[in-house]
KELOFI-738469 format. One record per residue (C-alpha): residue in three letters; x, y, z. Coordinates in pm, whole numbers. Example, Ala and Ser with C-alpha at 12.3 -4.5 7.8 and 13.67 -1.06 7.14 Angstrom:
  rest       x       y       z
   ALA    1230    -450     780
   SER    1367    -106     714
//
This chain:
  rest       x       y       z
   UNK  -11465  -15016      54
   UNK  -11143  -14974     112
   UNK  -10875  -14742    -119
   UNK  -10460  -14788    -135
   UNK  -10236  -14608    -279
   UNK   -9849  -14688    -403
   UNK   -9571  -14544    -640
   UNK   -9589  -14490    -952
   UNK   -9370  -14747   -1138
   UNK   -9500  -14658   -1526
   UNK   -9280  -14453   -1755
   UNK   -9515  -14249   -1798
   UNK   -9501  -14013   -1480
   UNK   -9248  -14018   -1154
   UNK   -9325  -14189    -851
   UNK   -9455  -13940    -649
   UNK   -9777  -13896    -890
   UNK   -9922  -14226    -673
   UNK  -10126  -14484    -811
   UNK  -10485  -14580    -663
   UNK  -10612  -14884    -642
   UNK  -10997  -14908    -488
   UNK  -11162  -15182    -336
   UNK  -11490  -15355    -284
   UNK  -11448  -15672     -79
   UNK  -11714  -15951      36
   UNK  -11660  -16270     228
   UNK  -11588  -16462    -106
   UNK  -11529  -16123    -338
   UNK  -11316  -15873    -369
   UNK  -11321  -15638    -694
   UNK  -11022  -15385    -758
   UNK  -11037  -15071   -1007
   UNK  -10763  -14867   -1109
   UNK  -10656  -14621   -1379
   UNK  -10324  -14708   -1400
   UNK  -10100  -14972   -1415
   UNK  -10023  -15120   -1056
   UNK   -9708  -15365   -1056
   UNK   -9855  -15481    -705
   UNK  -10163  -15594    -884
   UNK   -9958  -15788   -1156
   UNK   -9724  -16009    -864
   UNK  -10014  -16142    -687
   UNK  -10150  -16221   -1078
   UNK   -9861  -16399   -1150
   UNK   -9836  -16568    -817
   UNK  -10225  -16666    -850
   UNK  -10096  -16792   -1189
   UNK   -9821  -17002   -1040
   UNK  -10018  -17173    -748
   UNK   -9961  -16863    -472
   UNK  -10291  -16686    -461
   UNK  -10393  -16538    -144
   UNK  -10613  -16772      73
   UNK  -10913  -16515     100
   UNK  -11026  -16200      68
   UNK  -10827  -16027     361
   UNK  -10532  -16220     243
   UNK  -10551  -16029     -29
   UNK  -10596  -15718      80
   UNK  -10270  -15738     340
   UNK  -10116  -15881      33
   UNK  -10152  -15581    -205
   UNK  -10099  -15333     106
   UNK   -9774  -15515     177
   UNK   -9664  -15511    -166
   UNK   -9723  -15133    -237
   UNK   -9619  -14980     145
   UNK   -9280  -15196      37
   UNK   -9274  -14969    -270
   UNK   -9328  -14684     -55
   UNK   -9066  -14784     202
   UNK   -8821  -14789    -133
   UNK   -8907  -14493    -220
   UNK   -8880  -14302     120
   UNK   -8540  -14500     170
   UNK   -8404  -14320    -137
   UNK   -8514  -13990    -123
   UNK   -8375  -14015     257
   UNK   -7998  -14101     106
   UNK   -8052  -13792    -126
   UNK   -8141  -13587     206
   UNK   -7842  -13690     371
   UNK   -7614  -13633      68
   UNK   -7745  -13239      41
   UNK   -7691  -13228     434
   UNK   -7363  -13358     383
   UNK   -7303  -13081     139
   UNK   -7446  -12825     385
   UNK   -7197  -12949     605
   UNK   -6910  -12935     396
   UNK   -6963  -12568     303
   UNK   -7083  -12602     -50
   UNK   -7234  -12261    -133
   UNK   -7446  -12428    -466
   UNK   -7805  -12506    -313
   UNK   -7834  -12897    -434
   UNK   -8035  -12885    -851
   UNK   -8289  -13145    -697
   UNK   -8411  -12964    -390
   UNK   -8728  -12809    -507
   UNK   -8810  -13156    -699
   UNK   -8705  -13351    -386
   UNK   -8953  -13165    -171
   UNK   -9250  -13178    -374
   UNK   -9197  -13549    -378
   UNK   -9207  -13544     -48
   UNK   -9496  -13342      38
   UNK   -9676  -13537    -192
   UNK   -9570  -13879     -75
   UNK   -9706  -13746     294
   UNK  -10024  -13621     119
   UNK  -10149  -13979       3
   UNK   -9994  -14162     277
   UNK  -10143  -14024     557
   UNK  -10495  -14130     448
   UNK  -10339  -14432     351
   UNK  -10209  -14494     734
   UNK  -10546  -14316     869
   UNK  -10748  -14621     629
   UNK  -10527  -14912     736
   UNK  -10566  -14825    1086
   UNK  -10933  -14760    1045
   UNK  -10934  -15165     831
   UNK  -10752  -15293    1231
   UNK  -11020  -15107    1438
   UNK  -11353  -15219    1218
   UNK  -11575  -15531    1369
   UNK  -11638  -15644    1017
   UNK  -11610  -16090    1072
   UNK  -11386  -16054     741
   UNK  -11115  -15923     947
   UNK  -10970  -16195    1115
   UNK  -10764  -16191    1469
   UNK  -10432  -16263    1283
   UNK  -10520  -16022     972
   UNK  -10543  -15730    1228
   UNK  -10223  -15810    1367
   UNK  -10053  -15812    1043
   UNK  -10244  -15527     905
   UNK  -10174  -15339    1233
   UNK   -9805  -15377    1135
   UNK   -9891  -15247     798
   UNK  -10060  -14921     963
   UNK   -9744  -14909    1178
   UNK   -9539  -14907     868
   UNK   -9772  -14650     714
   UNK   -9734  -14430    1040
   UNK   -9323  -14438    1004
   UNK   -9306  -14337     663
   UNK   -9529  -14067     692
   UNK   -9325  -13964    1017
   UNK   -8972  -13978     792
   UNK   -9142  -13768     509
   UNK   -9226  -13496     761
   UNK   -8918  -13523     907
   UNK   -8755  -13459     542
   UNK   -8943  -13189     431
   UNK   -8809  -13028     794
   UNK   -8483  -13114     693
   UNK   -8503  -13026     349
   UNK   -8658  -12674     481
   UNK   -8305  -12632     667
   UNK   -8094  -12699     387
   UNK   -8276  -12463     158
   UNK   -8301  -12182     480
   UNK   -7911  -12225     506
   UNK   -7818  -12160     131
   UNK   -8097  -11844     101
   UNK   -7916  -11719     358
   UNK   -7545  -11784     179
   UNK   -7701  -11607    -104
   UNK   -7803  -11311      91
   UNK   -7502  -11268     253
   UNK   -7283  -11261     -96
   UNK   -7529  -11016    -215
   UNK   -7463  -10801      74
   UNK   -7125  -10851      61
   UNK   -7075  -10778    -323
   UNK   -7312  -10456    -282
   UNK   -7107  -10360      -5
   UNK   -6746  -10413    -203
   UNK   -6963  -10212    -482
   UNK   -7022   -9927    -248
   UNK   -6730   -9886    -113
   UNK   -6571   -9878    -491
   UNK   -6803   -9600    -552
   UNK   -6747   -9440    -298
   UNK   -6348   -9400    -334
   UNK   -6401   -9327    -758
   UNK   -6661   -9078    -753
   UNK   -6506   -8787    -634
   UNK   -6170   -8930    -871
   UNK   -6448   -8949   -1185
   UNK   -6602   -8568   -1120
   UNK   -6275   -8437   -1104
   UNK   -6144   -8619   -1412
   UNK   -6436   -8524   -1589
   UNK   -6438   -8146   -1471
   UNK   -6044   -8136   -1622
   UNK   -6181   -8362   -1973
   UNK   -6407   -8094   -2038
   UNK   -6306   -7903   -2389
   UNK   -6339   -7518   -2311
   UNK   -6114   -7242   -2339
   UNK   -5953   -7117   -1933
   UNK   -5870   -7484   -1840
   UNK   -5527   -7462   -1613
   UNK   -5249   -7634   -1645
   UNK   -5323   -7674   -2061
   UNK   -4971   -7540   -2163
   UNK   -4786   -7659   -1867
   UNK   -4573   -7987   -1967
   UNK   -4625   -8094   -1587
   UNK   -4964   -8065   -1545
   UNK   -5085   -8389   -1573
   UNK   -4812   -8552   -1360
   UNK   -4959   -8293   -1084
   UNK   -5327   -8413   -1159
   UNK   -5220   -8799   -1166
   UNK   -5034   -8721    -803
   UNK   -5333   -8543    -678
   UNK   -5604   -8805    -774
   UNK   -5354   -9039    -590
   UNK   -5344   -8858    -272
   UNK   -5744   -8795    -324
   UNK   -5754   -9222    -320
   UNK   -5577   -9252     -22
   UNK   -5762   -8989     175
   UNK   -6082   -9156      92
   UNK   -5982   -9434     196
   UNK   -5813   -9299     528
   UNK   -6162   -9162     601
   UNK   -6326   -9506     482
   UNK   -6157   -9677     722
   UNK   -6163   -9389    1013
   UNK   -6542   -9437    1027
   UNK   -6465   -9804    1018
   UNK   -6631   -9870     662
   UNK   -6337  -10083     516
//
């Protein structure tokens, strides 16, 4: 028994929802089920069709694995370039975290998810004693495991990276919070004595002073002014501002 997975190539889901394809294979046998379309399946049909089927069983077998960890290598290729491009961006100073991050690393982790058994099997196929498993098929299927082993590696690697990136603008974001509820702060802190003492004078009672002078508010205007500028002499004594 042996199971492989590879992208998902149907319309109907992306590629990191994985197809399976499982496995029985005898010395003259070998019977395949799957749920799902596998384009893998459908070139060695064709090829059979043409005059290019495999030779044997385990020519099969490294034939499908080939075909779907080339899949996989496509895959991994691009969502490397988009890694690179939202370093790139990191690197440039763009503030906007990248719109496909979050999608980008659930792809990921769940490329490494089915891979990894898919490496651990492949290696597992090299190592067994079974007489199907010719001296030349473990040498080619070794290379296969090999191929398994990098991609998994470069997924890891991208989610790390992919961590950074998103670590890096979280932190962007904190700082312009801080920053704006700092600006905010220090805006409240130079109006608020201004407002209570504009809203102590806008109050409508009878005794308010200054009501029948003509130069009243000129004074009031001129002391809210000097008010401002003490606050912020003080502001920036205690090295606030």
């Amino acid at each position: 028994m042996l199971n492989l997975r590879g992208v998902n190539l149907n319309a109907d889901g992306p590629a990191d929802q994985m197809v399976a394809v499982r496995m029985w294979m005898t010395e003259r046998l070998v019977v395949t089920v799957r749920k799902r379309r596998v384009f893998a399946i459908d070139a060695i049909r064709e090829d059979a069709a043409s005059g290019d089927a495999p030779a044997g069983p385990i020519a099969f077998v490294h034939d499908l694995a080939q075909r779907l960890m080339t899949r996989v290598q496509d895959t991994v290729f691009d969502l490397s370039r988009r890694v690179d491009d939202m370093e790139d961006s990191v690197e440039e100073g763009d503030e906007d975290p990248p719109e496909d991050l979050a999608e980008d690393q659930r792809m990921a982790i769940r490329l490494r998810r089915y891979l990894a058994p898919q490496r651990d099997a492949l290696i597992a196929l090299v190592g067994t004693d079974s007489e199907l498993v010719t001296s030349d098929a473990r040498a080619r299927l070794r290379e296969l495991g090999n191929l398994a082993k990098l991609a998994v590696e470069e997924l890891e690697s991208m989610i790390g990276r992919m961590e950074a990136v998103q670590d890096y603008h979280a932190t962007q974001a904190d700082q312009r919070q801080n920053r704006n509820g700092y600006i905010l702060s220090i805006v409240a802190a130079v109006f608020l004595p201004l407002g209570f003492i504009t809203g102590l004078f806008g109050v409508n009672v009878a005794g308010m002073p200054g009501v029948d002078t003509p130069w009243a508010f000129a004074a009031l205007c001129l002391g809210l002014v000097v008010l401002t500028v003490g606050a912020v002499w003080i502001l920036r004594k205690l090295k606030w501002i």
